[in-house]
C-alpha positions in Angstrom: 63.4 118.9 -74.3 60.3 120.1 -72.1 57.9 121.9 -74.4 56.8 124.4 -72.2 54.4 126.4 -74.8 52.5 122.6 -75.0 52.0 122.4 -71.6 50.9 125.6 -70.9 47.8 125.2 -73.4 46.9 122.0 -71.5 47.4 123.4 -67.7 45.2 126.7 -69.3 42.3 123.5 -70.5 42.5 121.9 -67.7 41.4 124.8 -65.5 38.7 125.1 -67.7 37.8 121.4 -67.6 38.0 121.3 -64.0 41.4 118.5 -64.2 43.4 119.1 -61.2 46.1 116.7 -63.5 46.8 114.6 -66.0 48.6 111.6 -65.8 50.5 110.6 -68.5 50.7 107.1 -69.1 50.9 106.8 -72.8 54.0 107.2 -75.1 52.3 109.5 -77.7 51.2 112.4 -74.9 54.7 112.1 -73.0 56.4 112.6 -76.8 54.2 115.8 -77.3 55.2 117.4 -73.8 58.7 115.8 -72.9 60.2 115.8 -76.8 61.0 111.7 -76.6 60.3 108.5 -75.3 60.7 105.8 -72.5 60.1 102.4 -72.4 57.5 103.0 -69.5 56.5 106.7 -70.0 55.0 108.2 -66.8 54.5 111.8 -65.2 52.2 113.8 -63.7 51.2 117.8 -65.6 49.5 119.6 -62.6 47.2 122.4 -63.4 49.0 124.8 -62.3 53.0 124.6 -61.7 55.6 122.3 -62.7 55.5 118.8 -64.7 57.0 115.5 -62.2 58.6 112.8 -64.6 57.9 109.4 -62.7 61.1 106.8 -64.4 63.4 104.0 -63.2 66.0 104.5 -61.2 69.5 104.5 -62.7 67.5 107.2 -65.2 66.9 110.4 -62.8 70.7 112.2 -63.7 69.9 111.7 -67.5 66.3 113.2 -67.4 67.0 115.8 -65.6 69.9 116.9 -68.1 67.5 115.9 -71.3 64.8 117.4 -70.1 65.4 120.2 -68.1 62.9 119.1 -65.2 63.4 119.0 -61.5 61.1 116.8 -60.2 62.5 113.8 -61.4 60.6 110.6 -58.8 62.5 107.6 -59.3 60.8 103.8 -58.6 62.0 100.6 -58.7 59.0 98.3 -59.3 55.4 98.9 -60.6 54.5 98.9 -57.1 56.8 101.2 -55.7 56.1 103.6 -58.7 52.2 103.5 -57.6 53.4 103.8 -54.0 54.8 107.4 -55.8 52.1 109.0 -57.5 49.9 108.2 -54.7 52.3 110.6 -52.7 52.5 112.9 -55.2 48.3 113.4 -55.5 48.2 113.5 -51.3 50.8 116.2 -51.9 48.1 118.2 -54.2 44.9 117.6 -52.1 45.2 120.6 -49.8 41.9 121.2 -48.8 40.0 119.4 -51.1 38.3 116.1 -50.8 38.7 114.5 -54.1 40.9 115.4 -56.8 39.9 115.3 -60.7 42.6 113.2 -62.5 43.1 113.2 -66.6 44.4 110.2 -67.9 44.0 109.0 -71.9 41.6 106.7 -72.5 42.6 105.1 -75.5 44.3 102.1 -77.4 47.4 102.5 -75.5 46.5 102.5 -71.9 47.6 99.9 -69.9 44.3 99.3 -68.0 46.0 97.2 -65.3 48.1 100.1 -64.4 45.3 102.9 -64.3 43.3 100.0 -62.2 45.9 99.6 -59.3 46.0 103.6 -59.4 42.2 104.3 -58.7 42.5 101.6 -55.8 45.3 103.1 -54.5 43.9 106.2 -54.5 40.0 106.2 -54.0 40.0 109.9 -53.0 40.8 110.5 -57.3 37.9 111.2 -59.6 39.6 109.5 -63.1 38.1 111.3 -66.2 38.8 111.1 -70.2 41.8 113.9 -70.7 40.3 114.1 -74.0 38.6 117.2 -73.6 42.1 118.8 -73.1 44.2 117.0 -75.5 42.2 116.3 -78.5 42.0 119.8 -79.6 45.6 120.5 -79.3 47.1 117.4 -80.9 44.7 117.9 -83.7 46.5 120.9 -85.0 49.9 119.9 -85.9 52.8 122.8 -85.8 56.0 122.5 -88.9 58.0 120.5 -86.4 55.3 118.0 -86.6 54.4 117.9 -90.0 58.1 117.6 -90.5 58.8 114.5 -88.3 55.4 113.0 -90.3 57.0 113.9 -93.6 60.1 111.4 -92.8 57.4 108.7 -91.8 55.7 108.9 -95.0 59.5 108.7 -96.8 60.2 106.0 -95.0 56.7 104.4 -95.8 57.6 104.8 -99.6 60.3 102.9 -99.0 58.9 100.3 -97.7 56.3 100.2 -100.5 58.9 99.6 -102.9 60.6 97.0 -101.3 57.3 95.0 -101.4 56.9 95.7 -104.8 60.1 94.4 -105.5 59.8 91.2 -103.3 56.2 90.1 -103.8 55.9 86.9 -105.9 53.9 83.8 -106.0 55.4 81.8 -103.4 56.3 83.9 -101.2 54.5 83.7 -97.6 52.7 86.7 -96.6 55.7 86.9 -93.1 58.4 86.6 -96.0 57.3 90.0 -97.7 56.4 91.4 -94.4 59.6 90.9 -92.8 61.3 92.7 -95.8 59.6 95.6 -95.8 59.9 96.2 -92.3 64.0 95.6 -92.7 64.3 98.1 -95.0 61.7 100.9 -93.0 64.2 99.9 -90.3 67.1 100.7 -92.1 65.8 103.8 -93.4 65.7 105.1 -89.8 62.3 104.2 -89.5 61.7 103.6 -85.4 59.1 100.7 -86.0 55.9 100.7 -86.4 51.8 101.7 -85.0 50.6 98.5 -86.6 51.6 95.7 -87.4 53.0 95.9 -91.3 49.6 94.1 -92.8 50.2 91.6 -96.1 47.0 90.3 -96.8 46.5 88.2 -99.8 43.7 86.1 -101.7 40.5 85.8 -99.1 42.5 87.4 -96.5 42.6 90.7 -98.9 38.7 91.7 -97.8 39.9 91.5 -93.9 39.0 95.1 -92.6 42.2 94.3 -90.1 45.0 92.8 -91.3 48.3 91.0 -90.3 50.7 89.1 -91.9 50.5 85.2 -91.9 51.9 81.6 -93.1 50.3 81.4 -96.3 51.8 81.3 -99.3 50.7 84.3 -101.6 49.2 82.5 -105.2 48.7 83.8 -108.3 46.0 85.9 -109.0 46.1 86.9 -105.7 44.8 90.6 -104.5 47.3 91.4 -102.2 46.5 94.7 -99.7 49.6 96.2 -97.9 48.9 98.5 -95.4 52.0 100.4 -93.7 52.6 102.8 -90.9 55.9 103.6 -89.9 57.0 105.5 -87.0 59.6 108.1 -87.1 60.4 109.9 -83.6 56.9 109.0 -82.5 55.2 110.1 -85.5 53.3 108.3 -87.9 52.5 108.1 -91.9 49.8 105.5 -93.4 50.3 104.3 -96.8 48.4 101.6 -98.0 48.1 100.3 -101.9 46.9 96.9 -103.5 48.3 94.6 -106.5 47.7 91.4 -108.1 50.2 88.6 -108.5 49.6 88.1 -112.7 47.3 89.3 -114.6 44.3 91.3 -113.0 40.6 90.0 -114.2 38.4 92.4 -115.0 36.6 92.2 -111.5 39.9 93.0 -109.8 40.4 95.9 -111.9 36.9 97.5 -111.8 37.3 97.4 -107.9 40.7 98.8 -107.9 39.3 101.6 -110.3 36.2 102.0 -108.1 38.4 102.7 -104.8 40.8 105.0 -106.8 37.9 107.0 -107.6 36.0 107.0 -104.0 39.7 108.4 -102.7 40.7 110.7 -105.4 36.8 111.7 -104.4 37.6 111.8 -101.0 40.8 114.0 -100.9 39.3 116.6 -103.2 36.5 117.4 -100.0 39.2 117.5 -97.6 38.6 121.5 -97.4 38.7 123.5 -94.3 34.9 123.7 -93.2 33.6 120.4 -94.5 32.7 117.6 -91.9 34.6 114.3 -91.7 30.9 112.7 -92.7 30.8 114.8 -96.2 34.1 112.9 -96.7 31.9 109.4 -96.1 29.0 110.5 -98.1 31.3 111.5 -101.5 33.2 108.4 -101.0 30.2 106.4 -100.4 28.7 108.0 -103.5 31.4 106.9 -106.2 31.0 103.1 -104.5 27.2 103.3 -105.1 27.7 104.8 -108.8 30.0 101.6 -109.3 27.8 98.9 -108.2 29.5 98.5 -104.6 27.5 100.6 -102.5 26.0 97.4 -100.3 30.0 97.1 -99.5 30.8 100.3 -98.3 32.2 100.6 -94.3 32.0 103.9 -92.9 35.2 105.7 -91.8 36.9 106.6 -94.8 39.1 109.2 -93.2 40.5 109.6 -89.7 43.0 111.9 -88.1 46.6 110.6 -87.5 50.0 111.9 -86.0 51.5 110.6 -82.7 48.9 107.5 -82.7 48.1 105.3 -85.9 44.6 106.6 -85.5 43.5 110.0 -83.4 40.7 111.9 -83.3 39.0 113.0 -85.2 38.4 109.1 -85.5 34.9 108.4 -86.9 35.3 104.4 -86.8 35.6 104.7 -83.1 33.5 107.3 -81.9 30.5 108.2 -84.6 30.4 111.7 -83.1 33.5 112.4 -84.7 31.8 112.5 -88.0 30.7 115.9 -86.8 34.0 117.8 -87.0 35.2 119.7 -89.3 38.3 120.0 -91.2 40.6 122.9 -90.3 44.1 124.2 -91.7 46.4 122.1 -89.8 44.9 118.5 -89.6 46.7 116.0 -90.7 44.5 112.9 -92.0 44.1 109.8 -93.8 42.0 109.1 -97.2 41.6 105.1 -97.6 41.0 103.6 -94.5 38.1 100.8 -94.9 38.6 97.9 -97.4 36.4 97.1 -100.5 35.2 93.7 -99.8 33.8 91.5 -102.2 33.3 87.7 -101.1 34.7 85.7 -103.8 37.2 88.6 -105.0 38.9 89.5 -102.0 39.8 93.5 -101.1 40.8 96.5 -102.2 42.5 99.4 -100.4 44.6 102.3 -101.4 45.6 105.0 -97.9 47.4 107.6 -97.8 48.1 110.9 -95.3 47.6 114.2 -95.8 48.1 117.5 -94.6 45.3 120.0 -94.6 47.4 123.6 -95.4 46.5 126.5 -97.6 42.7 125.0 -98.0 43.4 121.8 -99.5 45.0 118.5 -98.6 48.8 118.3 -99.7 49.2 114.6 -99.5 52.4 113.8 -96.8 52.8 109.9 -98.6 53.6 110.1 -102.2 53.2 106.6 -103.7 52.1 105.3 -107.5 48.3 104.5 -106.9 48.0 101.9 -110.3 47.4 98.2 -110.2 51.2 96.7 -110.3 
């Protein structure tokens, strides 16, 4: 259902921002207004008045009843559904000559969409909605943290159904495809990324995936896992060895532990997301590793995999602090050593009451 409070707080931003609209064109902003998904999410949130839903037809009776809007367009083809918009933006000009038009400018856009929109409409001034969104998704209300909670269950699970099925000789795919079965079947609704099973070399990627080879003995191998329930995400991430762990192995694993545990206990409201970097970075250097650290130990997280705040993407973020409400992740950059492979232990938390009460609840020990 419409969440009219949510939309309210952006039409009130964008008046300050100058945005005439926004145009949604991403799944995560049309779950925070509209309440659920579509394949192709589109609408337009004017400034001032009521949200338009753009969808397919066959779909306009069923919105209207789901979501309680009116202004329901209905389109065909990708072309007709520009054809659309373009006559709903003529419809706002009034007087003016060009209209300022919000869209998210992130992983998710399709750029080939927002591309045949500014041709077809030259008279539109596209900016970054960011200035109105970022604030508000930031802070995430009990309903949220609620749908995040049965994210990080469902991530739990799928931890243990790795633990259970990883084995020398097992491909990488093989364990993958198990895991995400079983998040499936937990009511999981997919997932952000894809589920990451990286073993031996491939175990110091920063990225990961989930290939062909065959996982070996003495093997680090990281799994990295962010489910989605209902839009919303949880990141849980842990590491094991296939046999007996070396003593290199386990002084990394120990070293990581250590820089997160680090981590978490600065998650405070009033610290910086850089104060997180510099206390994790510290325990690395104390260990010997400091030449491997990558920046961008924590990031925020909720309807996208990885939101801002988001450090790793844009280094300003560094400079904002933590507040009651955030939800974030300790863990995200791997420990890289050439000849050893990685190490990486993730997990979410919520920042409430002053401290971070950690969402995923997993054993963090060298299995």
């Amino acid at each position: 259902m419409l969440n009219t409070k949510r939309i309210q707080s952006a039409q009130a931003r964008m008046k300050q921002q100058g945005i005439d609209a926004y145009l949604i064109l991403t799944h995560d902003d049309y779950i925070y207004f509209f309440g659920e998904d579509r394949y192709q999410p589109r609408a337009v949130i004017p400034a001032e008045g009521v949200p338009i839903v753009v969808t397919f037809t066959g779909e306009e009776a069923e919105v209207k009843e789901s979501l309680g809007v009116e202004d329901v367009r209905v389109f065909g083809s990708v072309g007709q559904q520009i054809k659309d918009v373009v006559q709903v933006m003529r419809g706002m000009m009034g007087e003016k000559e060009k209209l300022t038009i919000g869209v998210q400018m992130w992983f998710s856009t399709p750029a080939f969409l927002l591309n045949m929109f500014q041709r077809a409409n030259p008279f539109v001034n596209v900016v970054d909605i960011a200035p109105v969104m970022d604030e508000l998704r930031m802070i995430k209300d009990a309903s949220e943290i609620s749908l995040m909670q049965r994210a990080a269950e469902i991530a739990g699970i799928g931890m243990e159904t790795a633990v259970k099925t990883l084995r020398a000789g097992i491909t990488e795919n093989e364990v993958a495809a198990e895991v995400e079965y079983a998040m499936r079947k937990s009511g999981g609704h997919g997932v952000a990324t894809p589920v990451f099973v990286n073993s031996g070399i491939r175990s110091g990627w920063l990225h990961g995936t989930a290939s062909d080879k065959v996982i070996e003995e003495g093997d680090f191998v990281v799994l990295d896992l962010v489910p989605r329930y209902k839009g919303y995400c949880a990141n849980l991430c842990r590491t094991f060895v296939i046999g007996t762990p070396s003593a290199k192995q386990v002084e990394m694993f120990e070293t990581y532990k250590d820089a997160q545990a680090a981590g978490r206990a600065a998650l405070r409201p009033g610290a910086k997301m850089r104060d997180i970097d510099a206390i994790a970075k510290k325990v690395f250097t104390e260990n010997g590793y400091g030449e491997f650290y990558v920046a961008g130990i924590s990031h925020s997280i909720g309807l996208g995999f990885e939101e801002t705040p988001a450090p790793t993407i844009h280094p300003g973020d560094s400079g904002i602090q933590i507040c009651d409400g955030m939800t974030v992740t300790v863990g995200h950059p791997v420990l890289s050593v050439p000849g050893t492979g990685g190490v990486r232990l993730e997990d979410t938390f919520h920042i409430s009451e002053g401290k971070a009460q950690p969402l995923t609840v997993f054993p963090s020990e060298l299995v």
